[in-house]
C-alpha positions in Angstrom: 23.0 -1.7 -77.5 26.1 -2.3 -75.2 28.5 -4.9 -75.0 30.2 -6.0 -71.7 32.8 -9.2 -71.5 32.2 -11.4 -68.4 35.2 -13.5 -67.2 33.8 -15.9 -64.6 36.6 -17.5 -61.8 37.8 -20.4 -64.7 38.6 -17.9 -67.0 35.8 -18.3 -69.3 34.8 -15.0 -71.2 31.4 -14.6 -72.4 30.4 -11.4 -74.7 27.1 -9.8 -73.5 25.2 -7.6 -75.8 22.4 -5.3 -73.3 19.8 -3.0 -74.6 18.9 -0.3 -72.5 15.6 1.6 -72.3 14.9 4.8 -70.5 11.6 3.7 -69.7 12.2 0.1 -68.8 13.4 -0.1 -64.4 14.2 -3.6 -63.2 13.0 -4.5 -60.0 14.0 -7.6 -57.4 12.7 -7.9 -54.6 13.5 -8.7 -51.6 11.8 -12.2 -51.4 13.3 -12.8 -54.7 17.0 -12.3 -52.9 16.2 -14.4 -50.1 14.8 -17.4 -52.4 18.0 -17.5 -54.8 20.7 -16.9 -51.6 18.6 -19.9 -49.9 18.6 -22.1 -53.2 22.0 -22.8 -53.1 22.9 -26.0 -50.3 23.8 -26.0 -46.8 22.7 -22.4 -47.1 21.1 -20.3 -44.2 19.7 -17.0 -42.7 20.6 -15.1 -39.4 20.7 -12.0 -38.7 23.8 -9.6 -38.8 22.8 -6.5 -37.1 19.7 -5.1 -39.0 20.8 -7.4 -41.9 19.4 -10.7 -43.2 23.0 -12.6 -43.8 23.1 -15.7 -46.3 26.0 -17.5 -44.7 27.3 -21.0 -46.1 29.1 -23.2 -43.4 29.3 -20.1 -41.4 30.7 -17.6 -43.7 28.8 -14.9 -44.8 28.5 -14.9 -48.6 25.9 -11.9 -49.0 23.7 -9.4 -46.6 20.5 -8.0 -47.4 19.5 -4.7 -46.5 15.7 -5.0 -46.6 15.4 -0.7 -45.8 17.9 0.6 -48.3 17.0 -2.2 -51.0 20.3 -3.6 -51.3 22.3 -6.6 -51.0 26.1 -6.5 -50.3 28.1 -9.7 -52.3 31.1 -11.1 -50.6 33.7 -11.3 -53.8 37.4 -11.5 -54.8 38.7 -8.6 -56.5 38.3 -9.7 -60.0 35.3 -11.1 -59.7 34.0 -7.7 -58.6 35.9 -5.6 -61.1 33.9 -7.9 -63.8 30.5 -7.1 -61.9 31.3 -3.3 -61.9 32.1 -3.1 -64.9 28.2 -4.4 -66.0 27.2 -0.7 -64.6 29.0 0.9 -61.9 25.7 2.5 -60.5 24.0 -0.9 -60.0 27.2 -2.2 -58.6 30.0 -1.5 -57.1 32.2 -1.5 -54.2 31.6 -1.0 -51.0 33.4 2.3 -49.9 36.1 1.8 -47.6 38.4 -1.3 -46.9 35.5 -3.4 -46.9 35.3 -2.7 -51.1 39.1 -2.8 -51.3 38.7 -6.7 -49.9 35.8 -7.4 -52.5 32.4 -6.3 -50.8 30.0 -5.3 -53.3 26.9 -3.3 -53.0 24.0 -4.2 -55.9 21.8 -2.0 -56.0 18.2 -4.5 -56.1 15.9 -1.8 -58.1 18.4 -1.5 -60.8 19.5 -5.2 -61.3 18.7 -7.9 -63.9 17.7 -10.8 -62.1 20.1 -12.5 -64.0 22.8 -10.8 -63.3 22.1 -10.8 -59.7 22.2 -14.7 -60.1 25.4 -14.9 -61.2 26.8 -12.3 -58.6 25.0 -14.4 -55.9 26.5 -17.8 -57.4 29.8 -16.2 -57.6 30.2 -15.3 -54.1 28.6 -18.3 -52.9 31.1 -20.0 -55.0 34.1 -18.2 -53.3 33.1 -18.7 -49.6 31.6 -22.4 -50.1 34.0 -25.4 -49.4 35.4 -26.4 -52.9 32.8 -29.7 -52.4 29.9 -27.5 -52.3 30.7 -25.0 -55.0 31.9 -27.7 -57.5 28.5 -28.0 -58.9 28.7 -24.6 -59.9 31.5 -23.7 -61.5 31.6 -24.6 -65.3 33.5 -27.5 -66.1 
């Protein structure tokens, strides 16, 4: 069993306890990315060379890599030291300056849906107007 603190934007710290299994893979798929990136409002899909891009009034908030099975989550640079620190072969940054600005590669045959959840609300949640992500963030 491991334990792993998660700070979310407001501060808020929650202790998560995770068993591991060596013969237990988790799996989402690609559909399952595109539903939760949609679910969120004013919400769409374009492409971005040969990426599906979630962008919210414009800005992209995540890109989905259908071929390497991997989606790329726009963050701020604690938010993505939190997410790293889950399991820094699931996720982690994206090498080059890119990384050092908060893009984050998750890695979609390794993740919790879950905890892809929460990394796709969070960077919705930091590239949404304030009016959109309000209903979000905890109160």
């Amino acid at each position: 069993m491991q334990s792993f603190q998660y700070s979310n934007r407001e501060g808020v710290i929650s202790n998560i306890k995770i068993r591991f299994t060596d013969n237990f893979v988790f799996m989402v798929s690609n559909e399952t990315v595109r539903k939760l990136a949609l679910s969120f409002p004013e919400t769409d899909e374009h492409p971005h060379f040969h990426l599906k891009a979630f962008r919210v009034k414009k800005k992209i908030f995540a890109t989905l890599d259908e071929e390497k099975n991997r989606l790329m989550v726009k963050l701020n640079l604690t938010d993505q030291s939190v997410f790293c620190d889950y399991d820094p072969v699931i996720i982690y940054p994206v090498p080059g300056g890119w990384g050092r600005q908060g893009s984050t590669f998750i890695e979609l045959s390794k993740i919790k849906r879950a905890m892809l959840k929460d990394a796709l609300t969070t960077a919705y949640c930091n590239n949404a107007p304030p009016k959109l992500s309000k209903g979000y963030l905890p109160k």
